[in-house]
C-alpha positions as CSV (number, residue, x, y, z in Angstrom):
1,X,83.1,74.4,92.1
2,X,84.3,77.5,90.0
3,X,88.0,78.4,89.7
4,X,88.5,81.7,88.0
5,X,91.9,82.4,86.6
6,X,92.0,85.5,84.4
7,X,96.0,85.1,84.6
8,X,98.5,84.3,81.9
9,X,100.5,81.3,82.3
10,X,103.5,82.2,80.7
11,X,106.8,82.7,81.3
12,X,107.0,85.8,79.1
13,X,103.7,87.0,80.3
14,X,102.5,88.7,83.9
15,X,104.6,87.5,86.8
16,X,106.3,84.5,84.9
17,X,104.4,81.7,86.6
18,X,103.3,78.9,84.3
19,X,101.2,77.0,87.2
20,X,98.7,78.6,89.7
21,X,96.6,77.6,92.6
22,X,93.3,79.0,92.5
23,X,90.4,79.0,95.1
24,X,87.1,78.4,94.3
25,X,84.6,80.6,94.7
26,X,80.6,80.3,94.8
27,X,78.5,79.7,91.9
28,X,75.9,82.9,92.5
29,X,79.1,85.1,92.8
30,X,80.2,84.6,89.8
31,X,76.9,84.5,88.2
32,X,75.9,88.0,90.0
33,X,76.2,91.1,87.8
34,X,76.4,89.3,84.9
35,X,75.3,92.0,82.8
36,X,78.5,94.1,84.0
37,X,80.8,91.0,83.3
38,X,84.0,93.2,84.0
39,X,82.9,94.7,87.1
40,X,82.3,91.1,87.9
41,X,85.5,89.7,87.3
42,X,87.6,92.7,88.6
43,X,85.7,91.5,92.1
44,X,86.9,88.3,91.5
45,X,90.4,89.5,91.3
46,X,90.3,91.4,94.6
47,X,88.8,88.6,96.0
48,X,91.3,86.0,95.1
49,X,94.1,87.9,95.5
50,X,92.9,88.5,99.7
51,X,93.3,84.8,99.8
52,X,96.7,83.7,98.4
53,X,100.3,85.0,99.1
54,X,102.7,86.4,96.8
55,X,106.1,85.9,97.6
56,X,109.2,87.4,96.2
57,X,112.2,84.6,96.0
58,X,115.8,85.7,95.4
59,X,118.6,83.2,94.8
60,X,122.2,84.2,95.4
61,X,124.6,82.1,93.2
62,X,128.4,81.2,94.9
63,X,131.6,83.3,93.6
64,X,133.1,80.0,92.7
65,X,134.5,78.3,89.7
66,X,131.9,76.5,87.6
67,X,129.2,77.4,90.6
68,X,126.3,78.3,88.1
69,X,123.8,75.7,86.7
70,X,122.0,75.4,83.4
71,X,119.7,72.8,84.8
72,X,116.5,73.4,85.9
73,X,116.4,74.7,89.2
74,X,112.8,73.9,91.2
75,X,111.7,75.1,95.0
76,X,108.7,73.8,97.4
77,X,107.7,76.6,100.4
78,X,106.6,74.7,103.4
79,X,104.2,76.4,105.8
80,X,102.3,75.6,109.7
81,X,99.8,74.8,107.3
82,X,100.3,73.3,103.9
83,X,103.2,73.7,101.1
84,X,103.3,75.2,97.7
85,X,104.3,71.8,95.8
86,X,107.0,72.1,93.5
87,X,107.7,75.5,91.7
88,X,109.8,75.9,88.7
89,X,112.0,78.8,88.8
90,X,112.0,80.0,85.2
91,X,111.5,83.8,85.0
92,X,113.8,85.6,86.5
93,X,112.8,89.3,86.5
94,X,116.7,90.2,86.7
95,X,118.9,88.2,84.6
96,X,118.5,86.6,81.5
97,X,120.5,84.3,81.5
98,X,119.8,82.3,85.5
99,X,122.0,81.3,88.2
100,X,125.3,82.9,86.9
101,X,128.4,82.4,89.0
102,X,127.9,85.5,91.4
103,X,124.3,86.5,90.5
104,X,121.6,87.1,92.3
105,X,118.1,86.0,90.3
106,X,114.5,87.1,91.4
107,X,111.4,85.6,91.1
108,X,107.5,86.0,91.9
109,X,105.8,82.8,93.7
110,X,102.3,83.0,94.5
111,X,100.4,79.9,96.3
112,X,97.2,79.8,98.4
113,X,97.6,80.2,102.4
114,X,100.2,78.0,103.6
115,X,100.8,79.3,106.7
116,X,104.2,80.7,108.8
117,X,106.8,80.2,106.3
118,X,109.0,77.1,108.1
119,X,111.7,75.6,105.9
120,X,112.1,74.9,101.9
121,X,113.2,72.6,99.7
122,X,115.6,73.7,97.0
123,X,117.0,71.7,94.2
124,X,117.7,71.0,90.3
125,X,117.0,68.1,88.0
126,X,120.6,67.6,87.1
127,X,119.8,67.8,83.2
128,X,122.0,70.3,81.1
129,X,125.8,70.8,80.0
130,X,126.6,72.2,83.2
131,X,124.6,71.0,86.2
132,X,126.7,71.6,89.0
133,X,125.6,74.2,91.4
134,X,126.6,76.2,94.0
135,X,124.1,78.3,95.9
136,X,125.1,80.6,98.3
137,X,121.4,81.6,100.0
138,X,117.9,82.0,99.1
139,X,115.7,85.0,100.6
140,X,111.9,85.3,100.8
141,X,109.7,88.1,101.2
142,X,106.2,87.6,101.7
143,X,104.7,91.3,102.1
144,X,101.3,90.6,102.6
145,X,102.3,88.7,105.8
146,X,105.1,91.5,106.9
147,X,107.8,89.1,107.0
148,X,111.5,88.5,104.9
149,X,113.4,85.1,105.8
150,X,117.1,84.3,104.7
151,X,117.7,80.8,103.4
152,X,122.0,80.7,104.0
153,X,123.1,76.9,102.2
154,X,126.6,77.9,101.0
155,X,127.0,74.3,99.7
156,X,127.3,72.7,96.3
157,X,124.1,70.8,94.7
158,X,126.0,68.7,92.6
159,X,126.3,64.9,92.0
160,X,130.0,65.5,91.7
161,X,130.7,67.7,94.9
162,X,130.1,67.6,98.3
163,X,128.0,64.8,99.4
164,X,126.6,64.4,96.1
165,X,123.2,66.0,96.7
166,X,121.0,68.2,93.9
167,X,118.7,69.0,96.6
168,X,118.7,70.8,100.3
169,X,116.0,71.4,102.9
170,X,117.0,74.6,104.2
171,X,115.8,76.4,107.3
172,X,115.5,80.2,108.0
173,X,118.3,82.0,109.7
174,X,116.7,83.8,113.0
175,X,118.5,86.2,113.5
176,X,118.1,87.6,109.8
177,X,114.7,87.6,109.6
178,X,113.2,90.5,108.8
179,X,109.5,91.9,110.2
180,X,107.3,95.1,108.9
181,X,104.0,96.0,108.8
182,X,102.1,93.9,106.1
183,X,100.8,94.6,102.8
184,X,97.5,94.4,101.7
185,X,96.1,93.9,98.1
186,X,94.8,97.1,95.9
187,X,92.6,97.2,92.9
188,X,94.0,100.1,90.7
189,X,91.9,100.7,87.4
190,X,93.5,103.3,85.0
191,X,90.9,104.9,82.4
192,X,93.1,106.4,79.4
193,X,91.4,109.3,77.8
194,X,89.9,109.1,74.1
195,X,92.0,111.7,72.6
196,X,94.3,112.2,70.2
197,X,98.0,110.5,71.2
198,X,96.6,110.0,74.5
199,X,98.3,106.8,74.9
200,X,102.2,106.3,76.5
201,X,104.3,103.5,76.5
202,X,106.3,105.1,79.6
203,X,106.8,103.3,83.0
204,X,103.7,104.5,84.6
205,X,103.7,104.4,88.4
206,X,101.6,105.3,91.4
207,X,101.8,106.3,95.1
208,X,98.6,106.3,97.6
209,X,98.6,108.2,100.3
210,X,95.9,107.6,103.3
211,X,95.7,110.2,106.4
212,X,98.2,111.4,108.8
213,X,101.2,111.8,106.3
214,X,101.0,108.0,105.8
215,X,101.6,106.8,102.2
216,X,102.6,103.4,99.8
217,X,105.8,103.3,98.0
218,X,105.9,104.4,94.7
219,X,105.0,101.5,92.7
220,X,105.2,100.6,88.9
221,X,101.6,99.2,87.5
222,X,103.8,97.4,84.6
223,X,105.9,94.1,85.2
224,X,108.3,95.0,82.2
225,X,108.7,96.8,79.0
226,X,106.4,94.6,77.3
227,X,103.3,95.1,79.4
228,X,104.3,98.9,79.3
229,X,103.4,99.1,75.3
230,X,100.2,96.8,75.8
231,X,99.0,98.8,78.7
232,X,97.7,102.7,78.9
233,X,96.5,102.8,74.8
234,X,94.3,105.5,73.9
235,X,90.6,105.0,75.2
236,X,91.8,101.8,76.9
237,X,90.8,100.4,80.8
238,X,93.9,98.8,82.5
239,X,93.4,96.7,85.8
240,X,96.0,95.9,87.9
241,X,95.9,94.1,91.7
242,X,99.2,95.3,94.0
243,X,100.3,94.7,97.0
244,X,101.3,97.9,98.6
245,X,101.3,99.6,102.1
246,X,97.9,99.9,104.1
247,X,97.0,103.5,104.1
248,X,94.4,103.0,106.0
249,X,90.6,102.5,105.2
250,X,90.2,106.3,103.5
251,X,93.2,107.0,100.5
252,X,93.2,111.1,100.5
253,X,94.8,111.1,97.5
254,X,96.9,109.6,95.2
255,X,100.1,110.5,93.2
256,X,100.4,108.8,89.6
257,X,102.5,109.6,86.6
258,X,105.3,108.0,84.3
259,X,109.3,108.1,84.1
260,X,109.3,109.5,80.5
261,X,111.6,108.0,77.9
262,X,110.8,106.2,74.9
263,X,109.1,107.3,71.7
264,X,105.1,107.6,73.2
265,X,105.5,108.7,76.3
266,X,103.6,111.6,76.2
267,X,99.9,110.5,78.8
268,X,96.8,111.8,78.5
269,X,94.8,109.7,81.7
270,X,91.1,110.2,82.4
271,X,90.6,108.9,85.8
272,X,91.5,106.3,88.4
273,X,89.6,104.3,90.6
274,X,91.0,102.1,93.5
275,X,88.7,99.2,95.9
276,X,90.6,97.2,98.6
277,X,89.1,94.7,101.0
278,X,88.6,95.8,104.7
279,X,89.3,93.7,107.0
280,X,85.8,92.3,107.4
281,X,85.7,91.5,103.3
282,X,83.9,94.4,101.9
């Protein structure tokens, strides 16, 4: 069996996760085009990313006295099929500082297929100066599956309050459940032209549009600030797999460019190129 990762694991790095499921994928597929390793591997991505879920996990902290935690706060996903195990909820993308009295945190989870999102498990391992928490509701957006489910708990996890419980099952609130048209996955590779101060550090972004007046929402390539100066230097190839709107199977054309600001933003780009899976798996 052959698991390809090609992903930091790293709180600082990527989408903050610092444990992935991977699927394994068949010996001759990886070996194929292995004179044109990168082409090889960027399929690999595509692929990969077809066959898990990314899910987007927001945590709403109670208005109350002494409702946010410094303990380590953990959550398990459980599907028709399968659950994620337990996740550690350590980078949030919003605050620096997590689950603040009144704050909402956000998260990226990604697992393999677990099926119709049914109930979670939410909880903290009660180890800190302040480990009492109150958590007011947790919501989940899966776009690749169409679907965002709210978590309400408005109760305390804390050894000291309520019934004395650090961790809930929760179950999704019907009635605020949320359907769309699902996402699917994009491979975006930006070329960066081998010219003079061709390279920005700007928040580049992108919008595809497909036919019919049908197009993606404008989408940043780069997770933060840091990615943003590693990414887009002069003569460089950036790859990046997003979920995003399906346009359709032909992308008329595309709108890309960058927010300005900063001391390089100025972008000199050479080309893009974009593959997505059809629903047969080419």
């Amino acid at each position: 069996y052959y698991f390809p990762c090609q992903r930091w694991l790293a709180v600082e790095e990527d989408d903050g996760q610092i444990v992935r499921e991977l699927v394994p994928v068949d010996e001759a597929f990886v070996k194929k085009d292995s004179e044109n390793d990168g082409q090889s591997l960027a399929t690999l991505g595509l692929e990969q990313k077809a066959k898990s879920t990314t899910y987007t996990v927001k945590v709403k902290t109670g208005d109350k006295k002494n409702a946010g935690t410094d303990a380590n706060v953990f959550i398990i996903l459980y599907g028709s099929k399968d659950d994620t195990g337990i996740i550690s909820l350590k980078a949030s993308k919003i605050n620096k500082n997590k689950f603040e009295r009144g704050k909402v945190d956000e998260f990226t989870v990604e697992s393999v297929d677990i099926g119709d999102l049914k109930k979670i498990k939410i909880g903290h391992d009660n180890k800190g100066s302040s480990t009492g928490w109150f958590l007011e509701w947790v919501e989940i957006d899966a776009p690749s599956l169409g679907r965002c489910l709210k978590f309400p708990c408005g109760r305390w996890l804390d050894k000291s309050e309520d019934d004395g419980a650090i961790e809930r099952i929760i179950f999704p609130a019907e009635l605020q459940t949320t359907e769309y048209i699902p996402f699917v996955p994009y491979e975006i590779t930006v070329y960066t032209s081998d010219i003079f101060g061709a390279g920005t550090d700007a928040d580049v972004f992108i919008v595809l549009y497909g036919s019919d007046g049908i197009c993606t929402q404008q989408k940043s390539l780069c997770l933060n600030k840091r990615e943003q100066r590693m990414y887009f230097e002069r003569n460089s190839v950036n790859q990046f797999i997003v979920e995003l709107e399906d346009v359709g199977d032909i992308i008329e054309k595309i709108r890309i460019g960058h927010k300005g600001g900063g001391l390089n933003s100025g972008w000199h780009l050479d080309r893009v190129a974009i593959r997505r899976l059809l629903p047969n798996g080419k």
